[in-house]
C-alpha positions as CSV (number, residue, x, y, z in Angstrom):
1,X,-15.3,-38.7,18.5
2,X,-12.8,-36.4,18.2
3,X,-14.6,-34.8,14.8
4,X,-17.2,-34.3,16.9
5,X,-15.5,-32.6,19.9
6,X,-14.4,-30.3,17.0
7,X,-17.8,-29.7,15.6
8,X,-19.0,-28.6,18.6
9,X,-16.0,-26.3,19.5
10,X,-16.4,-24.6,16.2
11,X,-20.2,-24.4,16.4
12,X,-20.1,-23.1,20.1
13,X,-17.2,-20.1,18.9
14,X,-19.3,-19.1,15.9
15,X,-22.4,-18.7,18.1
16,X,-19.9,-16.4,20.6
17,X,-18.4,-14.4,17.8
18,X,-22.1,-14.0,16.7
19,X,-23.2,-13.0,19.6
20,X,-20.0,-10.3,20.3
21,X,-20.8,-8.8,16.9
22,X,-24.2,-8.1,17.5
23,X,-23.6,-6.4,20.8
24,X,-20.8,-5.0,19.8
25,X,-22.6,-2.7,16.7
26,X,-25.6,-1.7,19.2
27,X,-23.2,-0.8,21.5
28,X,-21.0,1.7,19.3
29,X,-24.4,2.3,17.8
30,X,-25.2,3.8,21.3
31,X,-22.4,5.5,21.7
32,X,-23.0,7.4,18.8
33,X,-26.9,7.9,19.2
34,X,-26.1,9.3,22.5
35,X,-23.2,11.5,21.2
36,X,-25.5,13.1,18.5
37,X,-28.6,12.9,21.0
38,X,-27.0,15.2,23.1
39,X,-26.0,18.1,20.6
40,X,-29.2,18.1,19.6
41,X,-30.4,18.9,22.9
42,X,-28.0,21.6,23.1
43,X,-25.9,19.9,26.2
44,X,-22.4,22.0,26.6
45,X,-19.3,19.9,25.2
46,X,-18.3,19.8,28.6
47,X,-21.3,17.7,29.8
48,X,-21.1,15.6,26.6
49,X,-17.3,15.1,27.9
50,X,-18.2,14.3,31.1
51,X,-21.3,11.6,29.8
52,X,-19.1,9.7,27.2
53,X,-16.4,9.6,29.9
54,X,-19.4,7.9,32.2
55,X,-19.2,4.7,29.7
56,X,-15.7,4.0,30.2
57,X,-15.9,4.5,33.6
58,X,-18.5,1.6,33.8
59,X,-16.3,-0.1,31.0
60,X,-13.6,-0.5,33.8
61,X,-15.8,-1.4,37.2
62,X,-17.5,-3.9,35.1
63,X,-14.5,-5.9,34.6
64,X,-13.5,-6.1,38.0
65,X,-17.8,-6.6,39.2
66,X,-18.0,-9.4,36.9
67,X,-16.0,-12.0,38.8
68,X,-18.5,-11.6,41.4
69,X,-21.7,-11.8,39.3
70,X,-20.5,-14.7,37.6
71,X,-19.0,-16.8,41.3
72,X,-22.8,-15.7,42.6
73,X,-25.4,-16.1,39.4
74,X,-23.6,-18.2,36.9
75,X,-22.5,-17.9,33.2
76,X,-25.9,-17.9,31.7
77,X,-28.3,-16.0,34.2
78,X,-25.0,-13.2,34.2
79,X,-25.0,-13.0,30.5
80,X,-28.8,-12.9,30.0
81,X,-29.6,-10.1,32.5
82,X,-26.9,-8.1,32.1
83,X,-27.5,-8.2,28.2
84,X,-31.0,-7.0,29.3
85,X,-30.0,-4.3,31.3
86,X,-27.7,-3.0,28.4
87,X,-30.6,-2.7,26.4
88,X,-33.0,-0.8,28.8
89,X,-30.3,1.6,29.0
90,X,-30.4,2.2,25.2
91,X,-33.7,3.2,25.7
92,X,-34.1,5.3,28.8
93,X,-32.3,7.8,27.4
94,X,-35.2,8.8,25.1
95,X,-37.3,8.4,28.1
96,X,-35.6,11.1,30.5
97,X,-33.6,13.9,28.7
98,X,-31.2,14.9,31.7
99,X,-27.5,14.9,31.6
100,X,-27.5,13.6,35.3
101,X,-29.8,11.0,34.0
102,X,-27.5,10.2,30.8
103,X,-24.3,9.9,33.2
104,X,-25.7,7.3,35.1
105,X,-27.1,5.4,32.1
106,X,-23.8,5.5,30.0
107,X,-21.8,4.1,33.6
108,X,-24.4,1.6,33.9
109,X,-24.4,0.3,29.9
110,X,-20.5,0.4,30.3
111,X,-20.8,-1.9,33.4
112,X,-23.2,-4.2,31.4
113,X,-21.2,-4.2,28.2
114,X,-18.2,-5.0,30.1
115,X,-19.8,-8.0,32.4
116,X,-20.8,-9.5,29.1
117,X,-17.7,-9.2,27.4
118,X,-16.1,-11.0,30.3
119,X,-18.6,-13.9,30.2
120,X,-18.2,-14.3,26.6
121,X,-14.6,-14.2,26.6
122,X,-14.6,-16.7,29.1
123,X,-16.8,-19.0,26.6
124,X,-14.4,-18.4,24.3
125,X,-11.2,-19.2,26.1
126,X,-12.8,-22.5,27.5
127,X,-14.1,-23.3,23.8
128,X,-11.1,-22.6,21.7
129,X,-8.1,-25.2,20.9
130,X,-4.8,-24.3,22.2
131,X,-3.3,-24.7,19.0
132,X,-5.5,-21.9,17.6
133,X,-6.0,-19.7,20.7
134,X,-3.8,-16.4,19.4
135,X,-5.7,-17.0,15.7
136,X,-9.1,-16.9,17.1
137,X,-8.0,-14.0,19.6
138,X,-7.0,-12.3,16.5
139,X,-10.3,-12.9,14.9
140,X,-12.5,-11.9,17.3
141,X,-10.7,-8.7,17.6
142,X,-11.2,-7.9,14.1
143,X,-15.0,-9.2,14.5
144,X,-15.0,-6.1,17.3
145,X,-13.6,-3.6,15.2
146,X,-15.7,-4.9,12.1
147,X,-18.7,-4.1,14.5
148,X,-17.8,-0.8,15.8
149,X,-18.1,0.4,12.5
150,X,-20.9,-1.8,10.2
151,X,-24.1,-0.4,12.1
152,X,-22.7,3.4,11.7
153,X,-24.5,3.8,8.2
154,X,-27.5,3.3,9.8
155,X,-27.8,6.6,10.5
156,X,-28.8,7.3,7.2
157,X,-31.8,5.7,7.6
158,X,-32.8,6.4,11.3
159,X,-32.5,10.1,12.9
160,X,-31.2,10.5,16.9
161,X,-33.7,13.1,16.7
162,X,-36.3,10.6,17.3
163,X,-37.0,7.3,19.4
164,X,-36.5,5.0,16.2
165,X,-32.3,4.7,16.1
166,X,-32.5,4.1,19.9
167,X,-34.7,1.5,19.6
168,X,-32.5,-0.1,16.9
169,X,-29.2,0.0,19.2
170,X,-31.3,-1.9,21.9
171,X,-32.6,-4.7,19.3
172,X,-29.2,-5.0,18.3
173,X,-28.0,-5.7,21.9
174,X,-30.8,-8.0,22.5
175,X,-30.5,-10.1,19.9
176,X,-26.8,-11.3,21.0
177,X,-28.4,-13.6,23.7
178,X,-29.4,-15.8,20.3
179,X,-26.6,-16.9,18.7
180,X,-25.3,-18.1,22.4
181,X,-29.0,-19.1,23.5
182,X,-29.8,-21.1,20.5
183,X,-25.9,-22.8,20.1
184,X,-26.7,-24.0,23.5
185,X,-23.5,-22.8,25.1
186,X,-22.4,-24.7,28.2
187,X,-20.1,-25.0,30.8
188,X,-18.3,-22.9,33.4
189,X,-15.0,-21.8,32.7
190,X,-12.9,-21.2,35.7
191,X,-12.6,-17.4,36.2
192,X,-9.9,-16.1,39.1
193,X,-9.0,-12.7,40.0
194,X,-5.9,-11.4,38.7
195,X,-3.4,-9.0,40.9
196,X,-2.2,-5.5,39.5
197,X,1.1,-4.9,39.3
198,X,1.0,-0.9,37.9
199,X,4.8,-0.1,39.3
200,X,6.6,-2.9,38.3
201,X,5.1,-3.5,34.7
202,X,5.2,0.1,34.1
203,X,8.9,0.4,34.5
204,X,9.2,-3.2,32.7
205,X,8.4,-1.1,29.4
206,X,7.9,2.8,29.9
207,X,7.1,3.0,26.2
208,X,4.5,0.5,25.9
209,X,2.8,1.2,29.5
210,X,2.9,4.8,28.2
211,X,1.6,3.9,24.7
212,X,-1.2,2.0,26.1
213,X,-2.3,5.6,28.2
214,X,-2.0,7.5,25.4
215,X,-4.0,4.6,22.9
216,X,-7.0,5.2,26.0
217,X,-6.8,8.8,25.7
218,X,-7.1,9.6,22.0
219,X,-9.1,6.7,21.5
220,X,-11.8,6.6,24.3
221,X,-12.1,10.8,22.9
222,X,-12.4,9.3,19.5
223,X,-15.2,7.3,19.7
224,X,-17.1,9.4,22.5
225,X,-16.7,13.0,20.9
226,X,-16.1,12.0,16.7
227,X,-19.9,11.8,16.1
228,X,-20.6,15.4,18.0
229,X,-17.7,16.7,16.3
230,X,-18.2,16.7,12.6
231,X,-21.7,17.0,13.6
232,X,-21.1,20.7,14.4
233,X,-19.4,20.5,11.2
234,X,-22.9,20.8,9.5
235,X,-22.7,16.9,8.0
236,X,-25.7,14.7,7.7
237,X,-26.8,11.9,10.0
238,X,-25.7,9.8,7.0
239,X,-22.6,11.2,6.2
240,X,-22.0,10.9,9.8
241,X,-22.4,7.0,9.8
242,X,-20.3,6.9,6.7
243,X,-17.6,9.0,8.0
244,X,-17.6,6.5,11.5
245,X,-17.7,3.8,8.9
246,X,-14.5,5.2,6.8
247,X,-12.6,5.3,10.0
248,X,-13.5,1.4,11.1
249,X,-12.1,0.3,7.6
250,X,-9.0,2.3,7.9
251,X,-8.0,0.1,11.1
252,X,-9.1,-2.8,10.1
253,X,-7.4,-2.5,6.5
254,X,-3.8,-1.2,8.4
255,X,-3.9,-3.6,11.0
256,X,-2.0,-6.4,9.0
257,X,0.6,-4.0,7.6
258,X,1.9,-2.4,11.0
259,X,1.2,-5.9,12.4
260,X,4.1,-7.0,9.4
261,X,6.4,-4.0,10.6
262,X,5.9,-4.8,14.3
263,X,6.7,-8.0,14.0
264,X,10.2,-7.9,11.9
265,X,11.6,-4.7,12.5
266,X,12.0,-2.8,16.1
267,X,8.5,-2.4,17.3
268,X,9.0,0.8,18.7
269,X,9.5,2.2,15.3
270,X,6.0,0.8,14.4
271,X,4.8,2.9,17.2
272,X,6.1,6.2,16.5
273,X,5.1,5.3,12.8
274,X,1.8,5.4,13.7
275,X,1.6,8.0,16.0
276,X,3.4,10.2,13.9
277,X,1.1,9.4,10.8
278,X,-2.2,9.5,13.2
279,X,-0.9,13.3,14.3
280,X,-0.8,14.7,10.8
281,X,-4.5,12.9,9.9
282,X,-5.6,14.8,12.9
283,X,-4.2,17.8,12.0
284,X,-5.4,17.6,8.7
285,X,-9.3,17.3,9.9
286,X,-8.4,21.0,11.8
287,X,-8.0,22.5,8.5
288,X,-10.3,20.8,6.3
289,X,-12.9,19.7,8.6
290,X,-15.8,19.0,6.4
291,X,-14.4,18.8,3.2
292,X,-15.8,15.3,1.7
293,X,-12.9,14.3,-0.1
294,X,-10.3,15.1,2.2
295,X,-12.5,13.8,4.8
296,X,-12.6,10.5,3.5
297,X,-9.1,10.4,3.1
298,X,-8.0,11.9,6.6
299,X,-10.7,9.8,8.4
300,X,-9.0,6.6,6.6
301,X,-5.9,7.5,8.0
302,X,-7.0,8.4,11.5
303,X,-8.5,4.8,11.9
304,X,-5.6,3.3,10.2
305,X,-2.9,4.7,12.7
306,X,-4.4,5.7,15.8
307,X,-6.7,2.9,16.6
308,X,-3.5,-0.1,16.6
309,X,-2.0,1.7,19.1
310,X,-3.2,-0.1,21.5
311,X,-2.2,-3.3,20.7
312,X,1.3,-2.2,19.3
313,X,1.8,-0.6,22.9
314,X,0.4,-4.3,24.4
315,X,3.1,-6.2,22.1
316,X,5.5,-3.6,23.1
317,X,5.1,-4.7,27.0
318,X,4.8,-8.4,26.2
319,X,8.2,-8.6,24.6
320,X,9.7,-7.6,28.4
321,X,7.3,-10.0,30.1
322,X,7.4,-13.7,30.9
323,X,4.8,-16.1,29.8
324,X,3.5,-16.6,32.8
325,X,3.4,-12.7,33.6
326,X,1.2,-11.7,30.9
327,X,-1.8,-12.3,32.3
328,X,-0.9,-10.5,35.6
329,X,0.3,-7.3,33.6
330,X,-2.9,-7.7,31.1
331,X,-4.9,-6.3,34.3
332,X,-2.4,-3.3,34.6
333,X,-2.3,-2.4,31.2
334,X,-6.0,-2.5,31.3
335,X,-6.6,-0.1,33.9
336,X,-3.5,2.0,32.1
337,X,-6.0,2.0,29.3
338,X,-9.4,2.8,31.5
339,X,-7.9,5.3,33.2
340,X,-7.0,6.8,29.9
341,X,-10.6,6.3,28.0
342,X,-11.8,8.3,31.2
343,X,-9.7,11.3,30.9
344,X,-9.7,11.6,27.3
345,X,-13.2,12.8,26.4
346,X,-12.9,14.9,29.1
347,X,-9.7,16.7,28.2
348,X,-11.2,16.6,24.1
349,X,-14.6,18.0,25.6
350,X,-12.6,21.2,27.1
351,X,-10.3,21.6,23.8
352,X,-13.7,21.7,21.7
353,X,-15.4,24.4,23.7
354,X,-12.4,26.4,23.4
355,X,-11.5,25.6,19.7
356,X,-14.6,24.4,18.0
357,X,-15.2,20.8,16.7
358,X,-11.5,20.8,15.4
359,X,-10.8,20.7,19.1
360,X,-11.2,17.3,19.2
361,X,-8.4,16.6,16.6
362,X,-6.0,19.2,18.6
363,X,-6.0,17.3,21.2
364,X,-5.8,13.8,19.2
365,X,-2.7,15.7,17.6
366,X,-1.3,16.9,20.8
367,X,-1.4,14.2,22.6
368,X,0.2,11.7,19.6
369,X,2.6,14.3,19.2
370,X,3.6,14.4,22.6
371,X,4.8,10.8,22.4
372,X,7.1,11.5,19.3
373,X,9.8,12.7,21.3
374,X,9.3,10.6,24.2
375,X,9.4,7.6,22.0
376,X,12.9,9.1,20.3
377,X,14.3,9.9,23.5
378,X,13.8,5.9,24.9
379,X,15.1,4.9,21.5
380,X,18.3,7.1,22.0
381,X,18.8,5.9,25.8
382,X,18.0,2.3,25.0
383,X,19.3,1.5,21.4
384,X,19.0,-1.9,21.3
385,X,15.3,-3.1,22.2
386,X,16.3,-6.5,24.2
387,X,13.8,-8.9,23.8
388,X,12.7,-11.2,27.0
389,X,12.6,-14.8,25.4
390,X,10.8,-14.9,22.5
391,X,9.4,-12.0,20.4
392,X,5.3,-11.6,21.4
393,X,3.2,-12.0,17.8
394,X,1.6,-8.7,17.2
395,X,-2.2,-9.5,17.5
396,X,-5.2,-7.3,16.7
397,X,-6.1,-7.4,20.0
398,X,-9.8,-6.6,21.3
399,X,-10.2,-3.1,23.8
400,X,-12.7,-5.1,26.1
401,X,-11.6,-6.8,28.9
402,X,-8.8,-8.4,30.7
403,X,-10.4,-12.0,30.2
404,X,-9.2,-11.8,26.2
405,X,-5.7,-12.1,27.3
406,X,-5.9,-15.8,28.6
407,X,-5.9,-16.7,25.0
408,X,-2.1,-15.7,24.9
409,X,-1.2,-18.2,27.4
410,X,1.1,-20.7,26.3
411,X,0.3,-24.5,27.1
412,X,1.8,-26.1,29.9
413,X,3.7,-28.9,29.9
414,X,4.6,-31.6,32.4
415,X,8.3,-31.1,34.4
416,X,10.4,-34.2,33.5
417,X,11.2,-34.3,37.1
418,X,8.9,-33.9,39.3
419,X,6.1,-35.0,36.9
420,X,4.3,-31.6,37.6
421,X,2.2,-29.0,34.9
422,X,4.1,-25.7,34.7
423,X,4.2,-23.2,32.3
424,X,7.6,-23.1,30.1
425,X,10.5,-22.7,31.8
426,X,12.4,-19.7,31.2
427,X,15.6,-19.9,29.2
428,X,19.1,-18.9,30.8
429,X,19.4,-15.7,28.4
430,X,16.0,-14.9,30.0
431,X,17.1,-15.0,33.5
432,X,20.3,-13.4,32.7
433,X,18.0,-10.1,31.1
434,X,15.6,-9.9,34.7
435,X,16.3,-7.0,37.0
């Protein structure tokens, strides 16, 4: 009986991780096609800035929307007609060329995308073991990253000068009700709303909360503005995709490594190791945008060191947070994040109509560089990074929404004394390091 139980467990998260690939790769797909769309139609960087910041906008009102759609419709009617929706968006931007237009179809796939995500990674928290929770967590964010990047070299094959690559992103999107549709997915995972904190978990680690800002800023500019970028460099629609591809292998490839350093030496170091590595890729690109060889290289980098920011910044903040805080302060560090995927493209859009495509990476650089010295100045006033408990596993934790973070929590047990569940008490060290 219990074989069986774990059949089915392991069919139903193979049909989710399915499914999250799929939309996952028409959705960066999308984000591309639009990106590209819209320098061919001669929109100003500016409006391009202020469309790709229109996804993440969405990205973050979906999250919070979803709870409602889900207590209302249900798991299944949620995840099938908002997976619809995402796709009809892929393709009514082809329809009506209008940058008002585009704004309110990139806000309205971001809301879609992110409703999904947070029906899915309610499956998945409801499907997976408790034992293997933070292993399938991990998996699933390298699934996403894998995704972001695998449907790029497409682009060699279909043009965003015409309907066809648009129609591929919303195939792609459609197809992820499949794997979950034909698995025959079931259940309804409790979902509850989650309080934000922003004060108090900010100043619980000022190093991670502000890593986690500067992760939304450089990487929602990133994966908005990249595609327009070396685009005005004069590169082909394929090197484009390969480029995009280049910089998905980079982070998945470094993930493990900084993972490695995060885990057994001070984490902050791993931080400022990778933003100081990321700021010389990007200011590299400035001076040899367009050069293949060193754009392979530099691209590698980029990925390799910017993009595990984000969860470097998240372990960062866990190792100050109680178990049964984490979830609480996922929800902050989430909007720290949205905020900072809004403001980035942006910011990038204004440095690249007043520097060119190598904007983009000037502002990359700037901002990573900025954190250098704030990062050296908190390892100078606090020497010795004081862990709360025990150390948080570095995990390659997915950018999607705050649902993903249940998988971290740890499994309650039963009090001796009153008989009742409760998470882990807290050891006396632990109370002897709270404020």
């Amino acid at each position: 009986m219990e074989q069986t139980e774990n059949g089915k467990s392991i069919t139903t998260i193979s049909a989710i991780l399915a499914s999250v690939f799929l939309l996952a790769s028409g959705s960066a797909l999308q984000t591309t096609a639009v990106s590209l769309r819209a320098g061919l139609e001669g929109f100003s960087e500016q409006t391009i800035g202020i469309i790709s910041s229109g996804y993440f906008a969405g990205i973050l009102a979906g999250s919070f929307l979803a709870l409602l759609m889900i207590r209302n419709v249900g798991y299944v009617r949620t995840f099938a007609a908002f997976s619809s929706m995402a796709s009809a968006t892929s393709l009514a931007h082809v329809l009506i060329i209008s940058p008002g237009w585009w704004v309110v179809f990139r806000v309205v796939h971001g809301v879609c995308i992110s409703i999904v995500l947070v029906v899915v990674e309610s499956w998945l928290n409801s499907s997976a073991p408790t034992k293997s929770r933070g292993r399938i967590l991990s998996l699933y964010g390298i699934i996403f990253l894998a995704a972001n990047g695998v449907a790029q070299p497409l682009l060699a094959v279909f043009t965003p000068r015409e309907f066809s690559l648009f129609g591929i992103t919303s195939i792609l999107i459609s197809l992820c009700v499949l794997p979950v549709g034909l698995a025959q997915v079931k259940g309804n995972p409790q979902v509850s709303s989650i309080g934000i904190r922003l004060g108090g978990i900010f100043s619980k680690s000022p190093m991670g909360s502000t890593g986690v800002i500067i992760s939304g800023l450089v990487i929602g500019a990133h994966i908005t503005l990249t595609p327009r970028a070396v685009q005005s460099w004069g590169l082909s629609d394929g090197a484009i995709g390969l480029f995009l591809l280049i910089v998905a292998a980079g982070t998945i490839a470094l993930q493990l490594p900084l993972g490695w350093v995060s885990d057994h030496k001070d984490r902050r170091f791993a931080l400022l190791i990778s933003c100081t590595v990321g700021t010389v890729a990007a200011l590299g690109l400035i001076f040899t945008g367009g050069m293949g060889f060193y754009l392979i290289i530099l691209g590698f980098l980029l990925g390799g060191f910017m993009m595990p920011l984000y969860p470097l910044a998240i372990a960062t903040v866990n190792d100050q947070l109680q178990y049964n805080e984490m979830i609480e302060a996922a929800s902050a560090l989430y909007v720290f994040y949205g905020v900072g995927s809004m403001l980035g493209p942006l910011i990038a859009s204004q440095f690249m109509a007043q520097f060119g495509p190598g904007g983009l990476y000037l502002f990359i650089a700037f901002v990573m560089g900025l954190y250098i010295p704030f990062g050296l100045f908190r390892l100078r006033l606090v020497p010795d990074f004081l862990v709360r408990g025990t150390k948080a596993t570095y995990r390659t934790v997915p950018r999607t929404t705050v649902m993903a973070y249940r998988m971290l929590r740890r499994p309650r047990r039963r009090n001796r004394k009153n008989g009742k569940l409760s998470d882990v008490m807290e050891s006396k060290e632990d109370r002897m390091l709270k404020e």
